[in-house]
C-alpha positions in Angstrom: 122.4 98.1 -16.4 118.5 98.4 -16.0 117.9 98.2 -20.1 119.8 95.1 -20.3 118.0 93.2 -17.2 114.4 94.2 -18.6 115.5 93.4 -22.1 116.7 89.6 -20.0 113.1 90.0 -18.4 111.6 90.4 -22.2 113.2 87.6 -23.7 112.7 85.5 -21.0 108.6 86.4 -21.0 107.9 86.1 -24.5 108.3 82.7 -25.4 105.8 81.8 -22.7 103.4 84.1 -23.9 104.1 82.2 -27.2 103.8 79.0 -25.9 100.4 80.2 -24.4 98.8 81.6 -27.4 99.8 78.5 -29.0 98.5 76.2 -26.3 95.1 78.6 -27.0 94.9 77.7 -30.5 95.3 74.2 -30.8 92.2 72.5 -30.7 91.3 70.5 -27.5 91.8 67.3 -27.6 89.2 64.6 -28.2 86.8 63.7 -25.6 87.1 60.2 -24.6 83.7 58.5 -26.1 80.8 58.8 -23.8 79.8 55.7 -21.8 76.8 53.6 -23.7 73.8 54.6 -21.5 71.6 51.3 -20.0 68.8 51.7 -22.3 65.6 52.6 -20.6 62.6 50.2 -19.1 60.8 51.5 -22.2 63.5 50.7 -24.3 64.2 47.3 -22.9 60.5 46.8 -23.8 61.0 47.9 -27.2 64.1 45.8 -27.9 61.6 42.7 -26.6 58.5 44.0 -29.0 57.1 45.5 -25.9 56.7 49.2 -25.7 58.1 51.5 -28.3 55.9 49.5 -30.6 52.0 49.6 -30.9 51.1 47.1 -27.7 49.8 43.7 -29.2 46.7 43.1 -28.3 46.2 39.0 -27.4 44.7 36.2 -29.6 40.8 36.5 -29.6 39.1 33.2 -27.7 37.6 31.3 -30.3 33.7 31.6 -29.9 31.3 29.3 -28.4 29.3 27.4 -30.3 25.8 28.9 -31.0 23.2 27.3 -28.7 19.9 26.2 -30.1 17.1 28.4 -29.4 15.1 28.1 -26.0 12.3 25.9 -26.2 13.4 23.6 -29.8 13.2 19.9 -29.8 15.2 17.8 -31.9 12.7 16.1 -34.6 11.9 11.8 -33.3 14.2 9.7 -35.2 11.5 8.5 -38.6 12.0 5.8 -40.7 11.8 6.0 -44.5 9.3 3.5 -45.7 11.2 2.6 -48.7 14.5 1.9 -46.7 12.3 -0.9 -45.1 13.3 -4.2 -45.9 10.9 -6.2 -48.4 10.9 -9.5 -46.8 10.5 -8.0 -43.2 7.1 -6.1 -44.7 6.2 -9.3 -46.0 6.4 -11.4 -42.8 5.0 -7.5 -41.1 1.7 -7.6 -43.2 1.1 -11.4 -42.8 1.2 -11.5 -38.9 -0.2 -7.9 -38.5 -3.7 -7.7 -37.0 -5.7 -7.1 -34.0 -4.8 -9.5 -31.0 -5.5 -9.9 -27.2 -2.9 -10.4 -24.6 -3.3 -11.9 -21.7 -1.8 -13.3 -18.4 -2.0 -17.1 -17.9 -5.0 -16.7 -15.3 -7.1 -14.7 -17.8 -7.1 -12.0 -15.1 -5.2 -9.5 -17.4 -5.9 -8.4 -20.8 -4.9 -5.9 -23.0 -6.5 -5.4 -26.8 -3.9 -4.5 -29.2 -2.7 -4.2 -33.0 -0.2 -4.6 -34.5 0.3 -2.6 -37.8 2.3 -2.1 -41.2 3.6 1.2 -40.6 7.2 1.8 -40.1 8.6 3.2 -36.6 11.7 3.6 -34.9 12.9 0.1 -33.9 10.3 -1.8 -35.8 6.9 -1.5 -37.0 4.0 0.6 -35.1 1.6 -0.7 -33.2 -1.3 0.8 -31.3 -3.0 -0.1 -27.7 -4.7 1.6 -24.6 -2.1 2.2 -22.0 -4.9 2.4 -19.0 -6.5 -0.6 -20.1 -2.8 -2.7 -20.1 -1.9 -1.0 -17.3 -2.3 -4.5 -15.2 0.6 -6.2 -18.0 3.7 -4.1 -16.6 5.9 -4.6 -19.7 3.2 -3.3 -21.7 4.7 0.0 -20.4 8.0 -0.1 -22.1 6.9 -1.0 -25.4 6.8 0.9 -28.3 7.0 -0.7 -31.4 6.8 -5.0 -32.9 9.4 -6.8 -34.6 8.2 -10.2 -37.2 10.8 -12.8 -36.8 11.6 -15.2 -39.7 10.4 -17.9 -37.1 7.1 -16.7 -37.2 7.4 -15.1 -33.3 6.3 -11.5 -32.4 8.6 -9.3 -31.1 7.6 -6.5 -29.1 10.6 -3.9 -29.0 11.2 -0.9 -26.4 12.3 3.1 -27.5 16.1 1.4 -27.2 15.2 -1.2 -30.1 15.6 -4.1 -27.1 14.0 -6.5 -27.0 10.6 -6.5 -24.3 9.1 -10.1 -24.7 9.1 -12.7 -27.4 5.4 -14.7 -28.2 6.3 -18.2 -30.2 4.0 -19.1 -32.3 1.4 -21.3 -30.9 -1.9 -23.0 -32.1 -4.7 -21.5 -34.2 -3.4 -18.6 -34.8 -2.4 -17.8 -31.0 1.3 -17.0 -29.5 2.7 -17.3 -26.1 5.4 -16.4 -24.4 7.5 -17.0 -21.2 8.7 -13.9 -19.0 11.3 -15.2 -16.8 9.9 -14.5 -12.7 6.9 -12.9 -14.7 5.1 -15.8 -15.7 3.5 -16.8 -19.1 1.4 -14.9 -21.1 -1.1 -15.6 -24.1 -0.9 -13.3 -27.7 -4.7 -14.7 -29.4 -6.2 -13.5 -32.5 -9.6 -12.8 -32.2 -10.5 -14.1 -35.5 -8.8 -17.0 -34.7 -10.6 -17.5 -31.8 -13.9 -17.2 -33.5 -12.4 -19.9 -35.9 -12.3 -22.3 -33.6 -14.7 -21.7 -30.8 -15.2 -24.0 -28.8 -18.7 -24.9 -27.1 -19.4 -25.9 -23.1 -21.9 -29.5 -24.7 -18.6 -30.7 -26.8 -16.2 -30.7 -24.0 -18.7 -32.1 -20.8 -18.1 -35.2 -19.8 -15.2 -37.9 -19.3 -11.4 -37.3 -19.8 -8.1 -39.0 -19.5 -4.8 -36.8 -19.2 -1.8 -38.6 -20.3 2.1 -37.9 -20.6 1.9 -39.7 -23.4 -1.2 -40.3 -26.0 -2.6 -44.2 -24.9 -1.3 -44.3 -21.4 -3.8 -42.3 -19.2 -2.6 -40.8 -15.8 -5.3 -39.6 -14.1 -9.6 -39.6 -15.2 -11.3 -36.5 -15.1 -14.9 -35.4 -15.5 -15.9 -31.9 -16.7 -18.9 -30.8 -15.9 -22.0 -28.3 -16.6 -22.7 -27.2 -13.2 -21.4 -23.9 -12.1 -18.4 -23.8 -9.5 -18.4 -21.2 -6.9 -14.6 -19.5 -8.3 -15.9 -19.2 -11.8 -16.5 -21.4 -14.6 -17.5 -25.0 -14.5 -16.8 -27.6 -11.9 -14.8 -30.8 -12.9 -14.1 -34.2 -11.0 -10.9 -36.0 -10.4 -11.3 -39.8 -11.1 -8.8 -42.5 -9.3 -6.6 -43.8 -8.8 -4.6 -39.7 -10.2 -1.0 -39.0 -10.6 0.3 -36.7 -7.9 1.1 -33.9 -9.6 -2.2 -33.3 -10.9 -3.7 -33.8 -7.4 -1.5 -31.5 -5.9 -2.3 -28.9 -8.6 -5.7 -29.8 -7.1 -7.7 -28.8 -10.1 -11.4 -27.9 -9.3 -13.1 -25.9 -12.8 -12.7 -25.2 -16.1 -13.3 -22.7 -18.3 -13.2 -22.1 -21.6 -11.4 -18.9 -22.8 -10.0 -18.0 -26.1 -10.5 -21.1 -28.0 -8.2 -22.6 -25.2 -9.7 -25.4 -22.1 -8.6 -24.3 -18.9 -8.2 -25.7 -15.6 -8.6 -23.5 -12.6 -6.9 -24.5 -9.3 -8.3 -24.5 -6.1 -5.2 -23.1 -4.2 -5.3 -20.1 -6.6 -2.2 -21.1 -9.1 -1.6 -20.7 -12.4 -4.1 -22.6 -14.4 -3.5 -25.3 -16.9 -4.2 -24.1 -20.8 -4.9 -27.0 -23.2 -4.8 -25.9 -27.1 -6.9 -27.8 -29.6 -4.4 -29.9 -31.7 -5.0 -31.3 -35.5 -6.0 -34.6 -34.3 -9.0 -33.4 -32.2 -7.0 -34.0 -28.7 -6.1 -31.2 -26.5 -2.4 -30.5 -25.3 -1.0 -28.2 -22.6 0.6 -25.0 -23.5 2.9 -23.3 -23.3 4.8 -26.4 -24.8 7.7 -25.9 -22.3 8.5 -28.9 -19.7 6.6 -32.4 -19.4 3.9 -32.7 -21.8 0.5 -33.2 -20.7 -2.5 -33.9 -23.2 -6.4 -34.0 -22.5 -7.9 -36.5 -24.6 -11.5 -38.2 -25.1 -12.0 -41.1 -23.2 
């Protein structure tokens, strides 16, 4: 009875111990696939060209421009004689020279010349700046212009113009600063040309608007006045713009007649004409001549 209960017990063991060894030699079964890992900072950085890769190093700043060396100059702006224009040279050598400017009252004078060689703006031209110191414009200029016209322009470092000078009588110019007053451009060689002597102009003298019809008489004479030059008489009956110019010497200066006034104004300039007569210049407003009685 005991043999056939263990033999029961047997062959009710063994297949489990079958199943067992079995269960022990299959293979395992396949391991679900891993999670994907979040990559990295570093390889977040790589994916974006970041790290993982040789860092990029940033775009070099373009260089500043090299500065000139301490202490250099730019050269003057020159200009080539031969770019000069022919007909300007022309007008330049014909008007070129040695001249004297001068203020309307002969107070203020400054020798200059004016010369062939090319400069910025112009032509050059050559003068004492302490002697023209009392002609304030004088200051500013820096070279001369010939016009077609046959005026003198004198030009500034900016090529503008400074003052214009008109051709004139005898060789001389003038010209008319506005609020400045008018001044006188004479050629001394011009002025030797037609010098003019104290015996030829003494005695008795009409002025007149208009050659033939006298407005007032005057008398120039040899005896000295007490502001310079000569004295001179006004006859009557006088218009009234001559006596209240009030006219009380004359002088003779440049080639030119002029009469002083006694309240200190600008005096009157009369230029020798072709005829022999004398007429007021600068020709600008109502004439006025000086003739011969």
């Amino acid at each position: 009875m005991r043999r056939l209960r263990l033999a029961c017990a047997v062959a009710l063991i063994a297949p489990a111990f079958g199943q067992a060894a079995a269960f022990a030699q299959a293979p395992a079964p396949a391991q679900a696939p891993a999670l994907a890992q979040a990559p990295a900072p570093a390889d977040l950085l790589a994916q974006a060209g970041g790290a993982g890769t040789a860092p990029q190093k940033p775009a070099a700043k373009p260089q500043a421009p090299a500065k000139p060396a301490t202490g250099a100059k730019a050269d003057p702006a020159k200009v080539d004689p031969a770019k000069v224009d022919p007909a300007l040279r022309a007008q330049a050598e014909q008007a070129a020279g040695a001249f004297v400017l001068s203020s309307a009252d002969d107070q203020r004078k400054c020798p200059l010349t004016l010369k062939t060689d090319p400069a910025a703006n112009g032509f050059a031209l050559a003068f004492d700046a302490g002697a023209c110191a009392g002609i304030g414009f004088m200051q500013q200029v820096t070279a001369w212009v010939p016009d077609s016209s046959g005026a003198i322009r004198l030009m500034n470092v900016q090529g503008r113009l400074v003052v214009e000078f008109g051709q004139a009588t005898a060789g001389n110019y003038e010209a008319l600063r506005e609020g400045d007053g008018v001044y006188f451009l004479a050629s001394p060689t011009a002025s030797e040309d037609t010098a003019v002597r104290v015996e030829e102009m003494l005695g008795d003298w009409d002025l007149a608007r208009v050659a033939g019809t006298p407005i007032c008489h005057v008398v120039l004479l040899e005896e000295a006045a007490p502001n310079g030059g000569r004295k001179l008489r006004l006859g009557t009956p006088c218009d009234a713009a001559i006596t209240q110019f009030g006219p009380v010497s004359w002088s003779i200066e440049g080639g030119n007649v002029l009469m002083a006034s006694g309240t200190g104004g600008t005096p009157l300039r009369f230029a020798r004409q072709e005829d022999g007569g004398w007429a007021k210049v600068p020709e600008r407003g109502r004439p006025l001549f000086l003739l011969r009685q």
